[in-house]
mmCIF file of the N, C-alpha and C atoms, coordinates in Angstrom:
data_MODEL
# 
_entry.id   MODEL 
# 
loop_
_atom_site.group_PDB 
_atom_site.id 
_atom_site.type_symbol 
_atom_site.label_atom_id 
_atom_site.label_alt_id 
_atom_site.label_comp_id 
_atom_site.label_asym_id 
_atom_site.label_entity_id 
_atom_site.label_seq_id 
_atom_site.pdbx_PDB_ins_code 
_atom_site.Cartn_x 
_atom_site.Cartn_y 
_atom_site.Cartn_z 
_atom_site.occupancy 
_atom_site.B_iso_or_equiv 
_atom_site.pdbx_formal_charge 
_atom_site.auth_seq_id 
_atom_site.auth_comp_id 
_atom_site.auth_asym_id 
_atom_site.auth_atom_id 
_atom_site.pdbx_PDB_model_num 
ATOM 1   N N  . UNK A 1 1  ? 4.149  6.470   -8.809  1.00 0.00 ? 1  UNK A N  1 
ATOM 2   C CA . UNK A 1 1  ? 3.686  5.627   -7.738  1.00 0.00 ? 1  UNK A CA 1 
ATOM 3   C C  . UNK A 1 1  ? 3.857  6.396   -6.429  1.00 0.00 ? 1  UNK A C  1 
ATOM 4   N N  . UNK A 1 2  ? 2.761  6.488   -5.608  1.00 0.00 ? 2  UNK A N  1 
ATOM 5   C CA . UNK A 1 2  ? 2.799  7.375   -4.249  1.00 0.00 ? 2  UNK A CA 1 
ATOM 6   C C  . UNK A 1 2  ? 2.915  6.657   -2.628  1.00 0.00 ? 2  UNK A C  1 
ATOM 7   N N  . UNK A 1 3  ? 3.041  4.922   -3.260  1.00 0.00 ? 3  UNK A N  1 
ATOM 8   C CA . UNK A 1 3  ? 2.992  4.339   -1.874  1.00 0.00 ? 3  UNK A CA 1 
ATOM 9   C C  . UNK A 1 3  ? 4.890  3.577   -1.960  1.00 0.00 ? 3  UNK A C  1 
ATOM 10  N N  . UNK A 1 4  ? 5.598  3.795   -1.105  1.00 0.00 ? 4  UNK A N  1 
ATOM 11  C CA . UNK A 1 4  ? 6.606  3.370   -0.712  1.00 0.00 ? 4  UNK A CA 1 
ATOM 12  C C  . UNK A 1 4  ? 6.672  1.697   -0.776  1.00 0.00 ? 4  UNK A C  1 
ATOM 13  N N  . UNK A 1 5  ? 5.751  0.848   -0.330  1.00 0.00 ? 5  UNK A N  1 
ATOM 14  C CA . UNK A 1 5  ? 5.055  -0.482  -0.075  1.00 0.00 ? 5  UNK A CA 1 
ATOM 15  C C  . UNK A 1 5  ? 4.656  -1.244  -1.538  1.00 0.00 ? 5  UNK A C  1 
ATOM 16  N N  . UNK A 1 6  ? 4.895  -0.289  -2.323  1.00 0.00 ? 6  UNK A N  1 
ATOM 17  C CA . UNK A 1 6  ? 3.958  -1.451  -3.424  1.00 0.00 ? 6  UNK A CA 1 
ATOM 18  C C  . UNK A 1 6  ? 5.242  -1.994  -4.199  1.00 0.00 ? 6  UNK A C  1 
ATOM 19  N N  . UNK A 1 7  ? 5.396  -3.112  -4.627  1.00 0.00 ? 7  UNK A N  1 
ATOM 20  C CA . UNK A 1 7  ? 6.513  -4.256  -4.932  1.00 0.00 ? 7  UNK A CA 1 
ATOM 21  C C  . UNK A 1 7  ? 6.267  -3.868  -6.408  1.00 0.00 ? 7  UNK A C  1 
ATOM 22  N N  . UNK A 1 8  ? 6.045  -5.033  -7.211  1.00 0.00 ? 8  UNK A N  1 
ATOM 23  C CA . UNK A 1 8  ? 6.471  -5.239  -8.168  1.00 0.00 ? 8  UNK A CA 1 
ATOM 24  C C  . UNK A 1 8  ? 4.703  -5.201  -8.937  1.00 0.00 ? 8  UNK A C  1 
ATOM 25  N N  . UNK A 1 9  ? 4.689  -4.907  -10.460 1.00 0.00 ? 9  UNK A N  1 
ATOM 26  C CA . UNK A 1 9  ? 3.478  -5.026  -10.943 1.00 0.00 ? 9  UNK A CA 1 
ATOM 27  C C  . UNK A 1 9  ? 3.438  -5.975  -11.653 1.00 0.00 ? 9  UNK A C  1 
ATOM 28  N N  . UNK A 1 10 ? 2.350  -6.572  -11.721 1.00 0.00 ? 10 UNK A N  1 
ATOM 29  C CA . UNK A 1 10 ? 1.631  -7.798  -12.262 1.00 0.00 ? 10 UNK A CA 1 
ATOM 30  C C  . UNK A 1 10 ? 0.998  -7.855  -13.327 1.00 0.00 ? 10 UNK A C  1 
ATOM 31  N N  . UNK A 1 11 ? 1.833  -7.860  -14.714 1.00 0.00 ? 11 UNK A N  1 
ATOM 32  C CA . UNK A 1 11 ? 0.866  -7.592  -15.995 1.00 0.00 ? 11 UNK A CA 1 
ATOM 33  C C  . UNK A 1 11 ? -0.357 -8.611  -16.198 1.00 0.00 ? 11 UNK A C  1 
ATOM 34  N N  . UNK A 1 12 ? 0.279  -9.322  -15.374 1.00 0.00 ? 12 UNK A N  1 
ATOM 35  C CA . UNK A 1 12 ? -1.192 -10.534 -15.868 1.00 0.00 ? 12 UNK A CA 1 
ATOM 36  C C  . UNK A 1 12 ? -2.876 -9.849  -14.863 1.00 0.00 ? 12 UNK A C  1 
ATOM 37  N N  . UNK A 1 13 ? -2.193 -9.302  -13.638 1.00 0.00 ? 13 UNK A N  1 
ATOM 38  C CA . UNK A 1 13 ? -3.593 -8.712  -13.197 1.00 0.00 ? 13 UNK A CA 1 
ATOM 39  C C  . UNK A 1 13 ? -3.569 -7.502  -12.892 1.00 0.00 ? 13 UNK A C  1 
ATOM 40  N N  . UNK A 1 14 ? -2.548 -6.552  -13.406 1.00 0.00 ? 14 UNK A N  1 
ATOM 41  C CA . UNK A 1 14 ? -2.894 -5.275  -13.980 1.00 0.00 ? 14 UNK A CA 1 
ATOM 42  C C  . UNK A 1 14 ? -2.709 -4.667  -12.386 1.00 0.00 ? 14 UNK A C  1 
ATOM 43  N N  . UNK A 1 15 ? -2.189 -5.189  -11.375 1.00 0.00 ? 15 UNK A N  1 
ATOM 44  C CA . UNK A 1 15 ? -1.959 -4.753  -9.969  1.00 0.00 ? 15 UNK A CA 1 
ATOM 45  C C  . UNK A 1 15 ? -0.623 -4.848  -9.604  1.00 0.00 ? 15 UNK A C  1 
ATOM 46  N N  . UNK A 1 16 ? -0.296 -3.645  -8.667  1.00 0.00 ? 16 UNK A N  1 
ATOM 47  C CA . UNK A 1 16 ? 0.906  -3.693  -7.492  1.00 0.00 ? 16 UNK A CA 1 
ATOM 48  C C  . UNK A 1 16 ? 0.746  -4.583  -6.505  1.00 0.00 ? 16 UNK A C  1 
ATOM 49  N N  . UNK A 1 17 ? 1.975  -5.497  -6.220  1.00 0.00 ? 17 UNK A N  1 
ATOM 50  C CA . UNK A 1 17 ? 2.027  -6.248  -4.782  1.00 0.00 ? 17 UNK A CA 1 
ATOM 51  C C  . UNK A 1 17 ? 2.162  -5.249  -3.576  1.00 0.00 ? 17 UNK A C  1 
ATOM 52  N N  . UNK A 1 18 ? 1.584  -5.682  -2.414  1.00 0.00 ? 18 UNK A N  1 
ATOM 53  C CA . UNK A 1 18 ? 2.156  -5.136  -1.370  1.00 0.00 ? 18 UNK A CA 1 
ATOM 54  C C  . UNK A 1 18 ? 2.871  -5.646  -0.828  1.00 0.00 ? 18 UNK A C  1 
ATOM 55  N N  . UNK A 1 19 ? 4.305  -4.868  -0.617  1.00 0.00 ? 19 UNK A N  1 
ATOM 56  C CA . UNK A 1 19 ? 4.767  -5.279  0.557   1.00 0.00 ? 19 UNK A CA 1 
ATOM 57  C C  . UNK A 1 19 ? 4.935  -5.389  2.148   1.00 0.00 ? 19 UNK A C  1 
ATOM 58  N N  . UNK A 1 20 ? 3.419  -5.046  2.046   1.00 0.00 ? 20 UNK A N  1 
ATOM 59  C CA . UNK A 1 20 ? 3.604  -5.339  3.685   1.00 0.00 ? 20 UNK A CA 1 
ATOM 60  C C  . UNK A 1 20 ? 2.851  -6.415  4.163   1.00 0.00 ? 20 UNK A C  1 
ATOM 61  N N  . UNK A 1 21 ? 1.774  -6.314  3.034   1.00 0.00 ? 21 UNK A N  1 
ATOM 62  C CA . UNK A 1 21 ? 0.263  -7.556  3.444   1.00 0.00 ? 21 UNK A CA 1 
ATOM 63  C C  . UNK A 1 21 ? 0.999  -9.104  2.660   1.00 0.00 ? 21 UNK A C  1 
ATOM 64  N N  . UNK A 1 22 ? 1.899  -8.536  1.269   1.00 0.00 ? 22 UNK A N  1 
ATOM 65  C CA . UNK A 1 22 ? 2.024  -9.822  0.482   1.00 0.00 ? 22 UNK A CA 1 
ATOM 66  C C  . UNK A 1 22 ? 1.062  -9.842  -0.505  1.00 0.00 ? 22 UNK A C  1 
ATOM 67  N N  . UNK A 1 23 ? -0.291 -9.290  -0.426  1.00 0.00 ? 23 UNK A N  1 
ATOM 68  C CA . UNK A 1 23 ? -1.461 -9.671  -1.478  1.00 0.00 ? 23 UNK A CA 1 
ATOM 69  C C  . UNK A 1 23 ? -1.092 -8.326  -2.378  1.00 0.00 ? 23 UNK A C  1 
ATOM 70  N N  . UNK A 1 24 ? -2.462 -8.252  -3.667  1.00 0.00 ? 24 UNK A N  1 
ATOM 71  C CA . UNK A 1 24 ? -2.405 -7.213  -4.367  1.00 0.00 ? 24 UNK A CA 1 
ATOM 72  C C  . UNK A 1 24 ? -2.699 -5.916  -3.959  1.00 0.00 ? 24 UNK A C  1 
ATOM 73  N N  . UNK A 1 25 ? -2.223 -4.797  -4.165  1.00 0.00 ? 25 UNK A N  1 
ATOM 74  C CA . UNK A 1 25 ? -2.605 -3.629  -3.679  1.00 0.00 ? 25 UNK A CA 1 
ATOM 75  C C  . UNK A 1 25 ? -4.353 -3.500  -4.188  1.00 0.00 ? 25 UNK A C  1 
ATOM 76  N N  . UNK A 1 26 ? -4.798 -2.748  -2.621  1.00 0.00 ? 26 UNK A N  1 
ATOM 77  C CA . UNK A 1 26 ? -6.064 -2.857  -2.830  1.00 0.00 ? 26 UNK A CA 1 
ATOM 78  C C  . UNK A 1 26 ? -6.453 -1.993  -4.044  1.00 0.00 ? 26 UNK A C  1 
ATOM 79  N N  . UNK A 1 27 ? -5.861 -1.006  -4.381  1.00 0.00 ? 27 UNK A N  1 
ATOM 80  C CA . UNK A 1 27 ? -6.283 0.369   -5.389  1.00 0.00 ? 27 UNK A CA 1 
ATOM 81  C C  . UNK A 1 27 ? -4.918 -0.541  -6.625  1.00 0.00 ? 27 UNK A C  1 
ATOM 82  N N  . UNK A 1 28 ? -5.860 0.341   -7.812  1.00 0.00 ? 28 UNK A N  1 
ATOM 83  C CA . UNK A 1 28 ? -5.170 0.155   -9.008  1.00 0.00 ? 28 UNK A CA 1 
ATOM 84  C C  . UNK A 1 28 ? -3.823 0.799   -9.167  1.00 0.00 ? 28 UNK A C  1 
ATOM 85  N N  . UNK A 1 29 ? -4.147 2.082   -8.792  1.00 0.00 ? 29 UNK A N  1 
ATOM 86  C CA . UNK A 1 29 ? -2.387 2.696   -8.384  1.00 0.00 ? 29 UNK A CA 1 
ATOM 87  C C  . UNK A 1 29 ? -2.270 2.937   -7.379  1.00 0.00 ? 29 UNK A C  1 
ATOM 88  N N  . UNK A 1 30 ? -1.337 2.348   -6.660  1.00 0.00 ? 30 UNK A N  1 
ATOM 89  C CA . UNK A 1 30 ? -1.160 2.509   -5.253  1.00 0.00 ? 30 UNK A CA 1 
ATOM 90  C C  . UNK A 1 30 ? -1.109 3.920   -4.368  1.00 0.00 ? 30 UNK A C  1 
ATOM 91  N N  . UNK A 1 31 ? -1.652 4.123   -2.958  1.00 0.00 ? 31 UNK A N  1 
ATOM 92  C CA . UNK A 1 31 ? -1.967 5.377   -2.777  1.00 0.00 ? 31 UNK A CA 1 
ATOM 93  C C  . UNK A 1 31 ? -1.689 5.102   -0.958  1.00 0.00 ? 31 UNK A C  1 
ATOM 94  N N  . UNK A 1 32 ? -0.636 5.295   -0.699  1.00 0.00 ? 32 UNK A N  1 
ATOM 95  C CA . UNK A 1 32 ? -0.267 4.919   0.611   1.00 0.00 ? 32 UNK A CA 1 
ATOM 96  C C  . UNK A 1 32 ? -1.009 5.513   1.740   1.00 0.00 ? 32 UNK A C  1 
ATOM 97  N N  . UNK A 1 33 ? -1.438 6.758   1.974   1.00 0.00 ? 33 UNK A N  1 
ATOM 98  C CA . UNK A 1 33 ? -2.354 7.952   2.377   1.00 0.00 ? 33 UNK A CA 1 
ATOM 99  C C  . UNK A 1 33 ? -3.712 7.238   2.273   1.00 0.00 ? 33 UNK A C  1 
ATOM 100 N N  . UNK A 1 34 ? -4.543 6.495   1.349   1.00 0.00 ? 34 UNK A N  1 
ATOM 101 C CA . UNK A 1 34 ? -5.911 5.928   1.117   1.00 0.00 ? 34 UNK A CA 1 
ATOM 102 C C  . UNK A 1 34 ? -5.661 4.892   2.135   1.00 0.00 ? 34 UNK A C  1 
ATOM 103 N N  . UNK A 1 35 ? -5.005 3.834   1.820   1.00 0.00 ? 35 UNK A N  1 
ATOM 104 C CA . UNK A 1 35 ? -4.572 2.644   2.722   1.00 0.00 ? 35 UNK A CA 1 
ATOM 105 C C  . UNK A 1 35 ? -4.724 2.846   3.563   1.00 0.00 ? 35 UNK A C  1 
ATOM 106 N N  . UNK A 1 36 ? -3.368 3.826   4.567   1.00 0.00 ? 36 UNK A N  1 
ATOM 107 C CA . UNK A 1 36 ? -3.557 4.026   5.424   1.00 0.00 ? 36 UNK A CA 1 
ATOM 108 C C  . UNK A 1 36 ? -4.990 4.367   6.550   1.00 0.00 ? 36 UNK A C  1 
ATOM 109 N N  . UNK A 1 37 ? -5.589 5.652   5.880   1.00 0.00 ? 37 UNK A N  1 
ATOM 110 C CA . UNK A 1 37 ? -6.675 5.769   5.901   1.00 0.00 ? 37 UNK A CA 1 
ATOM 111 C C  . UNK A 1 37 ? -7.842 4.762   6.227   1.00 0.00 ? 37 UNK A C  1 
ATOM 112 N N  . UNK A 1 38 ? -7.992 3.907   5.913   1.00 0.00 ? 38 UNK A N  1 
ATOM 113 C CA . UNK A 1 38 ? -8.737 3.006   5.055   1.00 0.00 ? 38 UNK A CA 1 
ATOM 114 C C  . UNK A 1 38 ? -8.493 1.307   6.078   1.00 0.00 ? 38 UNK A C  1 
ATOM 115 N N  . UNK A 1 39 ? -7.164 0.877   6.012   1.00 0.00 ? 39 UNK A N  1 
ATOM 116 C CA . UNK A 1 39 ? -7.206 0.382   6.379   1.00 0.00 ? 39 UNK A CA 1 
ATOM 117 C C  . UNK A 1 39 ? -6.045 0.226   7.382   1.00 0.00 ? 39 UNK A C  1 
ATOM 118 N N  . UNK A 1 40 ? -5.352 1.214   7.753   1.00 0.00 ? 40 UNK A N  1 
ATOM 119 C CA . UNK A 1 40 ? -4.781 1.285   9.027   1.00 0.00 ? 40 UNK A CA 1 
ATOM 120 C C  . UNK A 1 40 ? -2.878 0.656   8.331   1.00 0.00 ? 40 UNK A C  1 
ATOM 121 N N  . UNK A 1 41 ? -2.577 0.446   7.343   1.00 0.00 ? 41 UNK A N  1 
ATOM 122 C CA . UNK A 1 41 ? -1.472 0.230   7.253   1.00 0.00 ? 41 UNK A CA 1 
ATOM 123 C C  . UNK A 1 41 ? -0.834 0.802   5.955   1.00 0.00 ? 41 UNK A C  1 
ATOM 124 N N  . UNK A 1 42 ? 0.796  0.453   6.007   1.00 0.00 ? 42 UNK A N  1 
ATOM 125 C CA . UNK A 1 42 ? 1.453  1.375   5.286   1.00 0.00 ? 42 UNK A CA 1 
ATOM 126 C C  . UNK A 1 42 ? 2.273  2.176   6.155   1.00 0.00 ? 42 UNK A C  1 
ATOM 127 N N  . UNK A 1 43 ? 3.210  2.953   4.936   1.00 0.00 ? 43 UNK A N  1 
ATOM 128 C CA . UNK A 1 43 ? 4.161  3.767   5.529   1.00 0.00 ? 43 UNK A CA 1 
ATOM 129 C C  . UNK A 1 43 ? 3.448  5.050   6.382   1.00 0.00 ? 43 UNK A C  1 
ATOM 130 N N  . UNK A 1 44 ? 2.482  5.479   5.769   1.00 0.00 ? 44 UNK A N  1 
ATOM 131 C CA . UNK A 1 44 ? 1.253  6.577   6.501   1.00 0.00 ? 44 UNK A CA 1 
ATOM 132 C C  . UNK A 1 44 ? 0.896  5.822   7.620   1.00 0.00 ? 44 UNK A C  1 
ATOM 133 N N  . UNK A 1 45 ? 0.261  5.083   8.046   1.00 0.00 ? 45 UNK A N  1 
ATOM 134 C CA . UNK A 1 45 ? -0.080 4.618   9.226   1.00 0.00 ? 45 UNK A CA 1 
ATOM 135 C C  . UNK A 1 45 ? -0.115 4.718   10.519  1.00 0.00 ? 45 UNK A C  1 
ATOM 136 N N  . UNK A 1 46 ? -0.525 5.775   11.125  1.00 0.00 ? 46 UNK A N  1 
ATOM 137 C CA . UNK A 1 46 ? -0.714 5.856   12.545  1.00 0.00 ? 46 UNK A CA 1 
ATOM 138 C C  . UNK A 1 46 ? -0.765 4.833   13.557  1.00 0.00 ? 46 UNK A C  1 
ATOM 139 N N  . UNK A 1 47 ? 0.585  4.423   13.897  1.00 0.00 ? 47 UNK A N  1 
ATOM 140 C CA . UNK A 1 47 ? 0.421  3.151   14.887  1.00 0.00 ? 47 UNK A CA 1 
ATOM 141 C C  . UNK A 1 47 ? 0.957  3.871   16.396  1.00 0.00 ? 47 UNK A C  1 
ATOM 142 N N  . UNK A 1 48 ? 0.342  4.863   16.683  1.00 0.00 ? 48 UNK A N  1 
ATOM 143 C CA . UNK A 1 48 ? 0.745  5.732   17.970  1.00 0.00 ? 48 UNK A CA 1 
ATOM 144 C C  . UNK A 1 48 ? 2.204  5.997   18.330  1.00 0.00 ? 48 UNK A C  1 
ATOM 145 N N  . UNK A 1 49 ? 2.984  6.187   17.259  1.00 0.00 ? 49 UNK A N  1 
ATOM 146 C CA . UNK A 1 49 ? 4.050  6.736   18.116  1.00 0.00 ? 49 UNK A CA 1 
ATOM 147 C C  . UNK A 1 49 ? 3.821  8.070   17.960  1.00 0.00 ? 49 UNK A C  1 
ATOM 148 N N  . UNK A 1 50 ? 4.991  8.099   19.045  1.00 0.00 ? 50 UNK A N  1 
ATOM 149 C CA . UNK A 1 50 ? 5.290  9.964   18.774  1.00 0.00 ? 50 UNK A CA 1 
ATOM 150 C C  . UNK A 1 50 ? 6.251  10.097  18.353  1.00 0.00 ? 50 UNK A C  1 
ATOM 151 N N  . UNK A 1 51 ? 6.543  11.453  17.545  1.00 0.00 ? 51 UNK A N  1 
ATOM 152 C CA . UNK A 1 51 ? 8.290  11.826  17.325  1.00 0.00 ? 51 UNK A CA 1 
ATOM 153 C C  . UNK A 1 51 ? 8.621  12.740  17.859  1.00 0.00 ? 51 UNK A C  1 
# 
């Protein structure tokens, strides 16, 4: 598993929870880097800081 965020899996629908949204991870195996990408959240996530 490559996303930090994904909870627990769901044999009944074959998906990771997220933990950040609460719903199912959008991808079948979670991919924190796509998300991010994609839809702006996650541990990847560019929310403008700096270090």
């Amino acid at each position: 598993m490559v996303c930090a965020s994904a909870g627990k899996y769901d044999t009944d629908t074959g998906r990771y929870s997220c933990q950040i949204t609460g719903d199912d991870c959008m991808f079948m195996r979670p991919d924190s880097k796509a998300c991010a990408e994609m839809f702006g959240e996650g541990p990847d996530a560019d929310h403008g800081e700096e270090e």
